[in-house]
C-alpha positions as semicolon CSV with decimal commas, in nm:
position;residue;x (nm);y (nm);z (nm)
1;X;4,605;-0,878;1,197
2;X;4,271;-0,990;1,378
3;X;3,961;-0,769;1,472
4;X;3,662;-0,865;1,638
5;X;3,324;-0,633;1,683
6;X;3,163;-0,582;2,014
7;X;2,839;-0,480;2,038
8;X;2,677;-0,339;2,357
9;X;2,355;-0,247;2,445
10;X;2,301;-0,018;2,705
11;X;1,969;0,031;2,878
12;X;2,050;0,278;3,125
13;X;1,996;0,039;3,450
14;X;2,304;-0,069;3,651
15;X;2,295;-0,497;3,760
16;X;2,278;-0,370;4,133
17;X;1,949;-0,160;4,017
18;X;1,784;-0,427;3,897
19;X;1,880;-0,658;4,215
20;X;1,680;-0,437;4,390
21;X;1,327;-0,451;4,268
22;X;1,151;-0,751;4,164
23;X;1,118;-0,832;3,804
24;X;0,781;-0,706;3,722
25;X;0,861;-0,387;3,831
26;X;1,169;-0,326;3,603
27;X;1,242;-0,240;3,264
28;X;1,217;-0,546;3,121
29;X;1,536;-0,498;2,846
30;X;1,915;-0,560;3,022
31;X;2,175;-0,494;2,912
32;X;2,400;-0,705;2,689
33;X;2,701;-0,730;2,484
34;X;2,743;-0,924;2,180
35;X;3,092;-1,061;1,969
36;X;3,154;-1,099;1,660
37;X;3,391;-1,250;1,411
38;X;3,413;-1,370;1,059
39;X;3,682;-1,543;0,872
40;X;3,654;-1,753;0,542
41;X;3,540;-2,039;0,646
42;X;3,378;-1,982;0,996
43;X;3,128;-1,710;1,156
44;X;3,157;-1,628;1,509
45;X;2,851;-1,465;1,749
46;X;2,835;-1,481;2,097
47;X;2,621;-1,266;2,350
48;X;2,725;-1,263;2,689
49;X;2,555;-1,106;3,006
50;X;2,727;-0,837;3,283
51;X;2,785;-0,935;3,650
52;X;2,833;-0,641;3,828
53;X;2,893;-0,347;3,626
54;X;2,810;-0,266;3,271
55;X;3,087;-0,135;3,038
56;X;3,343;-0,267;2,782
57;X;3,571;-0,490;2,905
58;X;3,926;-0,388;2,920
59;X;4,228;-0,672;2,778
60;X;4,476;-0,630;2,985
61;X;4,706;-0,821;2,747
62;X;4,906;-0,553;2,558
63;X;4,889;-0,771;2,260
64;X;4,494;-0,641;2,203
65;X;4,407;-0,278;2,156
66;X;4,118;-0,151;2,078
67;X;3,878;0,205;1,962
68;X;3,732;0,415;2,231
69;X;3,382;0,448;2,357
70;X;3,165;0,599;2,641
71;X;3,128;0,320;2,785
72;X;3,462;0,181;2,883
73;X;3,513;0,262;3,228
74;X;3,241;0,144;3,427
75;X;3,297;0,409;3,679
76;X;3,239;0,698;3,496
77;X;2,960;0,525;3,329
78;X;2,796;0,512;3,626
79;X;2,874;0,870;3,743
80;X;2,762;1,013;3,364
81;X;2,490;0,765;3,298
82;X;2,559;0,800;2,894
83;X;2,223;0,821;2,696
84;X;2,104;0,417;2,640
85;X;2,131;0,243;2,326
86;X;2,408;0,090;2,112
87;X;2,746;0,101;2,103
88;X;2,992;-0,088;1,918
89;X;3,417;-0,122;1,969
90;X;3,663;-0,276;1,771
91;X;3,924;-0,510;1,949
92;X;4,238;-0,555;1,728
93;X;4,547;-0,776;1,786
94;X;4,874;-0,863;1,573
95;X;4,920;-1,140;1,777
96;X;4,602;-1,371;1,845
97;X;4,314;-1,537;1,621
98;X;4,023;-1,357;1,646
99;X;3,835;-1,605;1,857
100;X;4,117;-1,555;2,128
101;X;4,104;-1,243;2,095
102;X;3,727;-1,292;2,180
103;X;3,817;-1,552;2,509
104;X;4,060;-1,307;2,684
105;X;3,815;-1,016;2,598
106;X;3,491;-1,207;2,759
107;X;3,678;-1,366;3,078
108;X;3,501;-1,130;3,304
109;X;3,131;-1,211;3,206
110;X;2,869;-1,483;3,150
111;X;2,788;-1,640;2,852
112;X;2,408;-1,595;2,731
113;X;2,332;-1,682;2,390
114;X;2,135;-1,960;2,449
115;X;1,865;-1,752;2,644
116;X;1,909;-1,375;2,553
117;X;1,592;-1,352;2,425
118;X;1,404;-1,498;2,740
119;X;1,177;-1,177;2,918
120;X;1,319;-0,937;2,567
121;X;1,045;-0,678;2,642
122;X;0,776;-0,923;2,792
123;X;0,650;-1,018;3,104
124;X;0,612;-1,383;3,192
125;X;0,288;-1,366;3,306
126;X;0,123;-1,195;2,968
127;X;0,344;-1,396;2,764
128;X;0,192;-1,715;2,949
129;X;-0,187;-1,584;2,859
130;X;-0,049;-1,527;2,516
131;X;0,035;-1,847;2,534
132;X;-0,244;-2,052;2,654
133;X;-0,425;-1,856;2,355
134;X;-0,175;-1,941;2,085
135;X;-0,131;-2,276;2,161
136;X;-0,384;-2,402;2,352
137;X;-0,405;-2,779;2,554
138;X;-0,591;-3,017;2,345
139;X;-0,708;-3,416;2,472
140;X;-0,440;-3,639;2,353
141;X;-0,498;-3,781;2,027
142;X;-0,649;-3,508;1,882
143;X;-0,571;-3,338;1,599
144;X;-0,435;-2,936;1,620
145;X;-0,605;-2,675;1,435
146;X;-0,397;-2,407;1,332
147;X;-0,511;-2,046;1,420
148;X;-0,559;-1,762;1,269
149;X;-0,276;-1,465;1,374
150;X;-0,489;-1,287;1,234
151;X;-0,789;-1,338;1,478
152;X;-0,566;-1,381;1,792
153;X;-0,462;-1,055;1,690
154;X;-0,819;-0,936;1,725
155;X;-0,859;-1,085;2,059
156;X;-0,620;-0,859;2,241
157;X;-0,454;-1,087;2,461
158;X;-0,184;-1,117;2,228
159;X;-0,019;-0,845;2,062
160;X;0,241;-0,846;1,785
161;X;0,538;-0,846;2,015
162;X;0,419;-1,118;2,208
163;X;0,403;-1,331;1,896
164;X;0,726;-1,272;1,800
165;X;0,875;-1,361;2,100
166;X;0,697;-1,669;2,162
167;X;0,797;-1,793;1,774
168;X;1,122;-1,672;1,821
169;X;1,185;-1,871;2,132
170;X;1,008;-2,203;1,921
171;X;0,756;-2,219;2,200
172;X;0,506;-2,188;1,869
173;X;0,543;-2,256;1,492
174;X;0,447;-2,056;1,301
175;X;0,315;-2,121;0,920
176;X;0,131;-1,918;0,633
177;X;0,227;-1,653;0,380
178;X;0,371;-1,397;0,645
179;X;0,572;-1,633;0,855
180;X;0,923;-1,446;0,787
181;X;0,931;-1,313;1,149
182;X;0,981;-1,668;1,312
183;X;1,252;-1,933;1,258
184;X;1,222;-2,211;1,048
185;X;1,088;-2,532;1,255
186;X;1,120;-2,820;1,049
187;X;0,890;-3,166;1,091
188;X;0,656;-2,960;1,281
189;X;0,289;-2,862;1,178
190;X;0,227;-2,448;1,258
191;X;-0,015;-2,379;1,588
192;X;-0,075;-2,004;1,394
193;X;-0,138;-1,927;1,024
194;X;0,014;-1,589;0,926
195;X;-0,223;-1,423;0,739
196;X;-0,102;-1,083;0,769
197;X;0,218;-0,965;0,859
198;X;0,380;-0,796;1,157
199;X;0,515;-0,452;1,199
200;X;0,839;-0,352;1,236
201;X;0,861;-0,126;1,473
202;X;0,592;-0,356;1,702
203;X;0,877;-0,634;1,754
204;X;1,229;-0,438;1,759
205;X;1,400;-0,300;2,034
206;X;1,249;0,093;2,054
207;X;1,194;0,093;1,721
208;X;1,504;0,174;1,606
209;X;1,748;0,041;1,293
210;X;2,123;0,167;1,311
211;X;2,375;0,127;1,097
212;X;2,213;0,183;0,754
213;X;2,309;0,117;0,426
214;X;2,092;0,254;0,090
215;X;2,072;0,169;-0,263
216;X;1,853;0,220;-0,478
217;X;1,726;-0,066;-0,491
218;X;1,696;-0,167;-0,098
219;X;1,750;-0,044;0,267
220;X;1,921;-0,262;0,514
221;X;2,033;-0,211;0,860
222;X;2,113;-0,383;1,214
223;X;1,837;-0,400;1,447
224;X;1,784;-0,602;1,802
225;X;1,529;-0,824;1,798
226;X;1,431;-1,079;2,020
227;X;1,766;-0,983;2,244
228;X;1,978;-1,060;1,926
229;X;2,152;-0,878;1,651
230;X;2,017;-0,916;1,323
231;X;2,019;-0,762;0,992
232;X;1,761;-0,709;0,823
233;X;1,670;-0,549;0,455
234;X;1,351;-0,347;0,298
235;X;1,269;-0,484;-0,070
236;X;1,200;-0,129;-0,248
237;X;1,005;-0,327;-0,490
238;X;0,763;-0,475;-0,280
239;X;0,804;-0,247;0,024
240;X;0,827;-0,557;0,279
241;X;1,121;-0,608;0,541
242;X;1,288;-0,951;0,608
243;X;1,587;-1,077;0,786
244;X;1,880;-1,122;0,583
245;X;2,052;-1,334;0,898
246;X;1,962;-1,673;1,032
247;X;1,644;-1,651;1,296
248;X;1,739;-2,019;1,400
249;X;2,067;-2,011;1,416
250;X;2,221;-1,702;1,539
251;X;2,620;-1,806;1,578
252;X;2,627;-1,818;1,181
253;X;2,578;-1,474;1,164
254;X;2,902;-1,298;1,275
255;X;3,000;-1,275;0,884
256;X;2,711;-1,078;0,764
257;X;2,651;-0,817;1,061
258;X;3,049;-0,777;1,069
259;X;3,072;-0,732;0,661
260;X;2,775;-0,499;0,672
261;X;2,867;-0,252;1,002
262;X;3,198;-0,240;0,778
263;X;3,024;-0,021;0,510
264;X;2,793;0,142;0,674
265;X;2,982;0,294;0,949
266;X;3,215;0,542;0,851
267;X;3,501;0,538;1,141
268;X;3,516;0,159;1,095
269;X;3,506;0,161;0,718
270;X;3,815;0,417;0,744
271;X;4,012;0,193;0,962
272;X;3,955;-0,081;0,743
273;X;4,038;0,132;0,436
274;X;4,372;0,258;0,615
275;X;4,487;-0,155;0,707
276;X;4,408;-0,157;0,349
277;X;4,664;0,096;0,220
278;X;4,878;-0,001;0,476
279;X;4,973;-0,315;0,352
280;X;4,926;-0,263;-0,049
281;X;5,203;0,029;0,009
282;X;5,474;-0,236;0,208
283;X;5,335;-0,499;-0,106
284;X;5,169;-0,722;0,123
285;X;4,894;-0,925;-0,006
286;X;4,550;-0,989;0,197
287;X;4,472;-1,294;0,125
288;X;4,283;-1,510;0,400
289;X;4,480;-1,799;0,279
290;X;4,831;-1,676;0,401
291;X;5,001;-1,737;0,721
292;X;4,920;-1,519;0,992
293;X;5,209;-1,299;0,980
294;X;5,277;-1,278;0,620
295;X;5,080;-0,951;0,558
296;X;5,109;-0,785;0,848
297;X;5,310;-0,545;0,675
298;X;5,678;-0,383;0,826
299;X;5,684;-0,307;1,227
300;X;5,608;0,114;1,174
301;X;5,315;-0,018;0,970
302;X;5,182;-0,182;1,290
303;X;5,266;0,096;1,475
304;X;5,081;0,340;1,257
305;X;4,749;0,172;1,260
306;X;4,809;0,088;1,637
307;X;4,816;0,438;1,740
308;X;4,524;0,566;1,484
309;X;4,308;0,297;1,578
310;X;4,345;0,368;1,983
311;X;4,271;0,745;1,924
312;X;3,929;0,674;1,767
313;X;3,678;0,740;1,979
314;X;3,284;0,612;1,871
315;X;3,019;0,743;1,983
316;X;2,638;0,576;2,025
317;X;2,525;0,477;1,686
318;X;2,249;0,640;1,570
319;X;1,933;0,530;1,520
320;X;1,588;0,617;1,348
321;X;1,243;0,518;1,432
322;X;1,194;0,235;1,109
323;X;0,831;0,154;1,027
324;X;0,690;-0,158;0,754
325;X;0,607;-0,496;0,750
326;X;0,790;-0,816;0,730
327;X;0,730;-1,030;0,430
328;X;0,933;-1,189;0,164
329;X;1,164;-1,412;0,246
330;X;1,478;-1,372;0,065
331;X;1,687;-1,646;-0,175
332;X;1,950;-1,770;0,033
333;X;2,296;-1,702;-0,161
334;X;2,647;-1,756;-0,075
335;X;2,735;-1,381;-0,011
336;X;3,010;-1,446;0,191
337;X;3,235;-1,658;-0,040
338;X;3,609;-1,582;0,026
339;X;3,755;-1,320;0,318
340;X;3,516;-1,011;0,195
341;X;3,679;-0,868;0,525
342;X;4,036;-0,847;0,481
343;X;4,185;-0,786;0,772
344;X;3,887;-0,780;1,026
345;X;3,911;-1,140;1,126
């Protein structure tokens, strides 16, 4: 079997709302909807935008099933108006890879990933005087001098979430000790030293983390930032916050966001855990390496898990106001050696 995660944020605002008004005098956050996959030797993430309505698309192809949310008909969302935030749904099949499981899924809406974080909580015309500070024109043939975040800071025509999204869109580079909030630009000299490091809860969506795991020795959980998933980790030892996925290149991080949701949400850990038993009870191995139906287990096995899985219905994921700073970049490991997953393909 094959599982992919959706993820959908839900702002509250209908498309036909926001057709309505110009943009300046909107909400600035739409809605989205991201997918995600992970096998052994391949990550999938993909965010995609609605086109009229906003909801979970339906497969019509009995060969998918999937849990139950608030959000799947799109005319009772619009006749409840569920509370915003995030919601996630699992999409199963017996039959299909889980990247075709993704293409019949996403037939009825537009692809975004390449610009989901364009206008994430800023308006164009701030982030243009941002701008004009951060990186301003010099004569040709003269040499940049990189400036202090620090200072701009102090100058009040940027402000922390401006930053962010102009480093996370690579329309700056950034460089110093507390440059863990932007992507790595290569070749490139910085246009801002980061001297000190941004908040938290200045450059997330509302605030919020969901999905948290503990230890004792760190805190991680899935936040949007910059109109993307991401997962990101507090160092108990040094108190500082950094992104344990890839800021520059988001499609490799379907693995990590999948494998992590997967233990820190309970309804999704227990279908996992019940595949699991499933298949170690008929003697059927899980190996990634097999052929696509040889541990699928006997046809009332199927069944079983078909039925459970279509009777669980999730609700918003909760979410707490998370405060800190980002520093400290982590060592990059291979965590994600071998199909950690089992079945969720």
């Amino acid at each position: 079997m094959n599982c992919i995660l959706a993820f959908l944020l839900y702002t509250g605002a209908n498309v036909e709302e926001r057709r309505k008004g110009s943009f300046l005098n909107i909400q600035p956050y739409e809605s989205r909807i991201v997918f995600l996959s992970s096998r052994s030797f391949t990550s999938h993430y993909s965010v995609y935008k609605f086109k009229k309505t906003i909801s979970f698309p339906s497969s019509r192809d009995p060969e998918i099933f999937a849990t139950q949310t608030r959000l799947d008909d799109y005319r009772e969302v619009r006749k409840n108006n569920p509370p915003s935030g995030t919601y996630v749904k699992a999409y199963c099949s017996f039959k299909y890879e889980a990247y075709e499981i993704a293409r019949i899924v996403n037939t009825p809406l537009k692809y975004w990933s390449t610009s989901t974080h364009i206008h994430f909580g800023v308006h164009p015309h701030k982030e243009m005087e941002c701008l004009k500070k951060a990186k301003p024109i010099i004569p040709q043939g003269t040499a940049r001098t990189p400036i202090s975040l620090k200072s701009l800071l102090e100058e009040k025509i940027c402000d922390e979430n401006l930053i962010a999204h102009l480093a996370y869109g690579c329309k700056i580079v950034v460089g110093g000790e507390f440059k863990d909030f932007a992507p790595t630009i290569k070749e490139k000299e910085p246009d801002i030293i980061a001297d000190v490091p941004l908040s938290m809860e200045n450059v997330i969506y509302q605030k919020e983390i969901f999905m948290e795991h503990r230890t004792e020795d760190f805190h991680s959980g899935i936040v949007w930032y910059r109109g993307h998933l991401h997962l990101f980790r507090l160092n108990l030892s040094s108190n500082g916050w950094f992104a344990e996925t890839d800021l520059t290149n988001e499609m490799a991080n379907g693995t990590p966001i999948i494998e992590h949701a997967m233990h820190a949400h309970q309804q999704l850990k227990q279908l996992k855990d019940l595949w699991e038993q499933l298949i170690t009870r008929n003697g059927e191995g899980s190996s990634s390496q097999a052929p696509r139906d040889a541990y699928l287990g006997p046809k009332e096995s199927k069944k079983k898990f078909r039925d459970q899985m279509t009777d669980i219905l999730i609700e918003k994921l909760e979410a707490r106001t998370v405060k800190g700073l980002i520093y400290g970049t982590p060592e990059w490991k291979k965590r994600f050696e071998g199909h950690i997953l089992g079945y969720m393909g």
